[in-house]
C-alpha positions as CSV (number, residue, x, y, z in Angstrom):
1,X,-93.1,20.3,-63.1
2,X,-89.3,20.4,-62.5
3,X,-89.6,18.2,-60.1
4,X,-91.9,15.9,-61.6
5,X,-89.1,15.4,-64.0
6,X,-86.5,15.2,-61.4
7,X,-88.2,12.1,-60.0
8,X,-88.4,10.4,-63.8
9,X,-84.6,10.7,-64.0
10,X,-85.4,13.4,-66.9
11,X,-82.4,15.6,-65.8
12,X,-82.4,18.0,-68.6
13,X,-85.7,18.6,-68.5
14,X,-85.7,19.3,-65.3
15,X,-82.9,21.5,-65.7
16,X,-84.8,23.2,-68.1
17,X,-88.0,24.4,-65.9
18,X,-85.6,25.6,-62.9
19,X,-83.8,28.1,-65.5
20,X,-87.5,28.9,-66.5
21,X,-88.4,29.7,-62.8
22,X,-84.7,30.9,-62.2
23,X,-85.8,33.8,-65.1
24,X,-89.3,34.8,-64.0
25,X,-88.0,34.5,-60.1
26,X,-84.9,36.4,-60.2
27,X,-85.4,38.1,-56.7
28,X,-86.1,34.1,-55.3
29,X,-83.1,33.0,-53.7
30,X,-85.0,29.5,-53.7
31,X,-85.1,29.3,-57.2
32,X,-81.2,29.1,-57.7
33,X,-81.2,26.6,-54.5
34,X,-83.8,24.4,-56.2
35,X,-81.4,24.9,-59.7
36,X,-78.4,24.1,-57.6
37,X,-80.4,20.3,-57.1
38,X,-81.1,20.0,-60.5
39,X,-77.5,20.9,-61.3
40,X,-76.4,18.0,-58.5
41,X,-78.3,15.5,-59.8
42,X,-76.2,15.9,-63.2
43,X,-73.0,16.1,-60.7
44,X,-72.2,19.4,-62.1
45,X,-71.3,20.7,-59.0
46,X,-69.2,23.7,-59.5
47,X,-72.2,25.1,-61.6
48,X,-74.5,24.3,-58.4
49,X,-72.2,25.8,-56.3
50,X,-72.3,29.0,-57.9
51,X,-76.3,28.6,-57.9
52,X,-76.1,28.3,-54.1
53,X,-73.6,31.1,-53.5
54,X,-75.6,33.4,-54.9
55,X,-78.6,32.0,-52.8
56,X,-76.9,32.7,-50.2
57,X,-76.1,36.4,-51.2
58,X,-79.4,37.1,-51.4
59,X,-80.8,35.1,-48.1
60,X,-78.2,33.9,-45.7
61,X,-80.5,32.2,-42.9
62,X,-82.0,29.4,-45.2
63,X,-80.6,25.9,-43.4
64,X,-81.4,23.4,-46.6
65,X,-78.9,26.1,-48.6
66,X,-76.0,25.7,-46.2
67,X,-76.5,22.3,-46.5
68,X,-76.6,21.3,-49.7
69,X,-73.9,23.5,-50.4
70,X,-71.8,21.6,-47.9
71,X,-72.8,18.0,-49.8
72,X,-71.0,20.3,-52.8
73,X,-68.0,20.9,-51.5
74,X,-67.8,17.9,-50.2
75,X,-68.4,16.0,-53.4
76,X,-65.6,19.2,-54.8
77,X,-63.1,17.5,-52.1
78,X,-62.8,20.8,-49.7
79,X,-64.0,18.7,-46.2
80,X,-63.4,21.8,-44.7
81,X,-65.9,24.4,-46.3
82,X,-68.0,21.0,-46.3
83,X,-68.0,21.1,-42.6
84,X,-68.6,25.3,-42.2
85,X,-71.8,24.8,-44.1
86,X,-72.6,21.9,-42.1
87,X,-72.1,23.5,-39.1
88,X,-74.1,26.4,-39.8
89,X,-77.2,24.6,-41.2
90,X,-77.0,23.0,-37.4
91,X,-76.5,26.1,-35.8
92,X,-79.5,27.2,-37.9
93,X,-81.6,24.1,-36.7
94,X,-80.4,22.6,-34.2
95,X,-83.3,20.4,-33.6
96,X,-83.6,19.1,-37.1
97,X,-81.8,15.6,-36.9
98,X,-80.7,15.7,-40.3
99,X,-78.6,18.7,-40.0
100,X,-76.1,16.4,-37.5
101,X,-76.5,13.0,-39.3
102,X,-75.7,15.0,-42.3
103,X,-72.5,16.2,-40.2
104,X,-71.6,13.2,-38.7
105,X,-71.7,11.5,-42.6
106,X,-68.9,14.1,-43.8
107,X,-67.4,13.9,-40.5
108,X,-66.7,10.0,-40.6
109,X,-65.3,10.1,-44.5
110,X,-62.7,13.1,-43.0
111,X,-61.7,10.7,-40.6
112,X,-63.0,12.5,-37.3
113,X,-64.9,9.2,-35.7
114,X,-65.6,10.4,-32.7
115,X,-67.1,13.5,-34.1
116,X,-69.3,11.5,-36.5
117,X,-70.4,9.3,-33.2
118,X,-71.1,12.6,-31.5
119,X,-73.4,13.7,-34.4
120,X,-74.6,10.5,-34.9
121,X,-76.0,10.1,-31.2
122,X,-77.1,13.6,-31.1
123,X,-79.4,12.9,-34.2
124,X,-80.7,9.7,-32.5
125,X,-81.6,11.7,-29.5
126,X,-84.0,14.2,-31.8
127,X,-85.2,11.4,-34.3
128,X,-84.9,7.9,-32.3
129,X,-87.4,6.3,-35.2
130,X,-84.6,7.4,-37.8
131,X,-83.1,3.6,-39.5
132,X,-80.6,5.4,-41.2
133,X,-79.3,6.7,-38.8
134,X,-79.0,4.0,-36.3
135,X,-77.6,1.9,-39.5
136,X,-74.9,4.6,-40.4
137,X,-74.1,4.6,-36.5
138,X,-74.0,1.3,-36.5
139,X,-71.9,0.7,-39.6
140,X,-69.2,3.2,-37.6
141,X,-69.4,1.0,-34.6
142,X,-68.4,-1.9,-36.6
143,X,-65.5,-0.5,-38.3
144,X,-64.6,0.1,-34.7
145,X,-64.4,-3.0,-33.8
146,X,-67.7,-2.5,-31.5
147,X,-69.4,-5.5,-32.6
148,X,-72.1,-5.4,-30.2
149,X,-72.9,-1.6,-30.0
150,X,-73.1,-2.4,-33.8
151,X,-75.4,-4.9,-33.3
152,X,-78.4,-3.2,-31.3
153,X,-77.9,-0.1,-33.8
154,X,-78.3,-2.7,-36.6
155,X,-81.4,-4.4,-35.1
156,X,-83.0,-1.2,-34.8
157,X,-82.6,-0.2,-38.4
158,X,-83.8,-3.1,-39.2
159,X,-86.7,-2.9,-36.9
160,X,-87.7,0.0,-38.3
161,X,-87.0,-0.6,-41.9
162,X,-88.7,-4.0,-42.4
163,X,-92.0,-5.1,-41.1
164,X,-93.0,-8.2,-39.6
165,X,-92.8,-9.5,-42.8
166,X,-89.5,-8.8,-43.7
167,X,-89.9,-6.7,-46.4
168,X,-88.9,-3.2,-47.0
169,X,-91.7,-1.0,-45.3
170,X,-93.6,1.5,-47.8
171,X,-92.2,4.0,-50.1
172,X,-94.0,6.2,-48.2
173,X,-92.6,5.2,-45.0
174,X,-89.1,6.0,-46.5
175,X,-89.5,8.5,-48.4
176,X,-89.2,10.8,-45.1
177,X,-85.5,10.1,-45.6
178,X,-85.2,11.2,-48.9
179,X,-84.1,8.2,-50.7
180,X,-83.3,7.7,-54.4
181,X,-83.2,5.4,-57.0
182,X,-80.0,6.6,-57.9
183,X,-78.5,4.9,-55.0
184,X,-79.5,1.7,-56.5
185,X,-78.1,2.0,-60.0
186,X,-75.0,2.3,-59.8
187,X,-74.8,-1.1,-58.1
188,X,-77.8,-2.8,-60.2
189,X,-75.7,-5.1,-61.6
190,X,-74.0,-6.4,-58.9
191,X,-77.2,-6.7,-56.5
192,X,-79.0,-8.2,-59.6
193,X,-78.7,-12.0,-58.5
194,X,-78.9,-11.3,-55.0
195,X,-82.3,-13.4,-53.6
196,X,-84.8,-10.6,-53.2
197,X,-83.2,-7.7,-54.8
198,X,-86.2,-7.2,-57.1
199,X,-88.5,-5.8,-54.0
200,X,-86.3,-4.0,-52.9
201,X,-85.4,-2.4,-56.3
202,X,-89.6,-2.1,-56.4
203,X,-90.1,-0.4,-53.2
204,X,-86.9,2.0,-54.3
205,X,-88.4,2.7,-57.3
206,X,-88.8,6.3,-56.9
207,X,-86.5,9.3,-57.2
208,X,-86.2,11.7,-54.7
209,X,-85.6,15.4,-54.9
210,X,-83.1,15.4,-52.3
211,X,-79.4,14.4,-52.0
212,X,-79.8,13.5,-48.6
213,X,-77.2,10.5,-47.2
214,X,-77.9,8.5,-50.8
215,X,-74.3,6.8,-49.9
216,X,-75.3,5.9,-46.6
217,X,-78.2,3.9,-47.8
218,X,-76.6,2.2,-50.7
219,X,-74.6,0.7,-47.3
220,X,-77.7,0.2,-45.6
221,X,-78.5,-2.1,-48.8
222,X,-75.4,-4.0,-49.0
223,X,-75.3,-4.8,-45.5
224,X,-78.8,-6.0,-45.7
225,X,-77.7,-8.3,-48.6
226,X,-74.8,-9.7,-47.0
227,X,-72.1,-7.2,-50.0
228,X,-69.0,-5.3,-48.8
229,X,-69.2,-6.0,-45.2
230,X,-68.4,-2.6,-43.5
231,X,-69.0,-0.7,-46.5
232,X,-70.7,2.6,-46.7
């Protein structure tokens, strides 16, 4: 049910059912990770990162926990505790692709390029058939000045996000990387006469659970439609 609500944009609602489960699951250090999401979506993150501490007190192996907790200090502006958590939800998985592209997206906004290509390339090695990943790679490349490395990582993310057709592949084809429709609204009015935003703004139409690399697609989006060149 919480999450249900999570995907209609009902944040308080939501909100509401994870305290519910958060009250009859005390002993569940899940439930105060899946408050802490809740909590995120409402960018109240000093209240989700006390949700996630305390996860973390009673369960300290639990990779999605470090993570999200790292997206919170990083949205709290401590890079640095943003990158311990990171590094441990890798060390944790280290053949989950997300956990680096997750690492190498913090990593490029602290300034450590080369440490964000590192990432970067090491997700692509465990998830070639990720778009976002070759676009955020990309997008790096370019501010680089590597126009052609930039390129082929832009001609793959394309390849894989748009079919023959050129649209935007399924919801269910993206929804494996966790996608909102909260990247799209903050920039709705600005995309709105831009030829063909309304399919993409269909296919987007759902909200995801997860906070994973919403900034990196909303630069996905604007690339795609020709806004903010090198933006991310």
């Amino acid at each position: 049910m919480a999450f249900a609500e999570l995907k209609a944009n009902n944040h308080k609602e939501a909100l509401f059912h994870f305290n519910k489960y958060v009250e009859t699951h005390a002993s569940d250090p899940r439930g105060y990770y899946y408050r802490a999401i809740g909590l995120m979506h409402q960018m109240n993150y000093d209240q989700a990162l006390n949700d996630l501490d305390h996860s973390i007190s009673m369960y300290d192996e639990d990779a999605d926990v470090y993570s999200e907790r790292g997206v919170v200090y990083y949205h709290l502006g401590n890079s640095e505790r943003s990158l311990n958590d990171l590094n441990k939800a890798c060390s944790l998985e280290p053949e989950n692709a997300y956990r680096y592209s997750s690492r190498a997206f913090i990593k490029d906004r602290a300034g450590d390029i080369a440490g964000a290509i590192s990432d970067y390339e090491q997700a692509l090695a465990l998830d070639p058939e990720d778009a976002i990943i070759h676009n955020n790679l990309g997008l790096i490349y370019e501010k680089q000045g590597h126009v052609q490395k930039a390129q082929e990582r832009f001609s793959d993310a394309d390849r894989l996000f748009i079919d023959p057709e050129g649209n935007l592949r399924s919801q269910n084809e993206l929804e494996k990387n966790d996608i909102g429709k909260s990247v799209i609204e903050p920039i709705n009015n600005e995309l709105s006469s831009k030829p063909g935003i309304g399919d993409y703004l269909k296919v987007m139409g759902g909200v995801f659970t997860s906070t994973k690399e919403r900034n990196s697609f909303l630069g996905y989006i604007k690339r795609l439609l020709g806004i903010g060149k090198n933006s991310s």
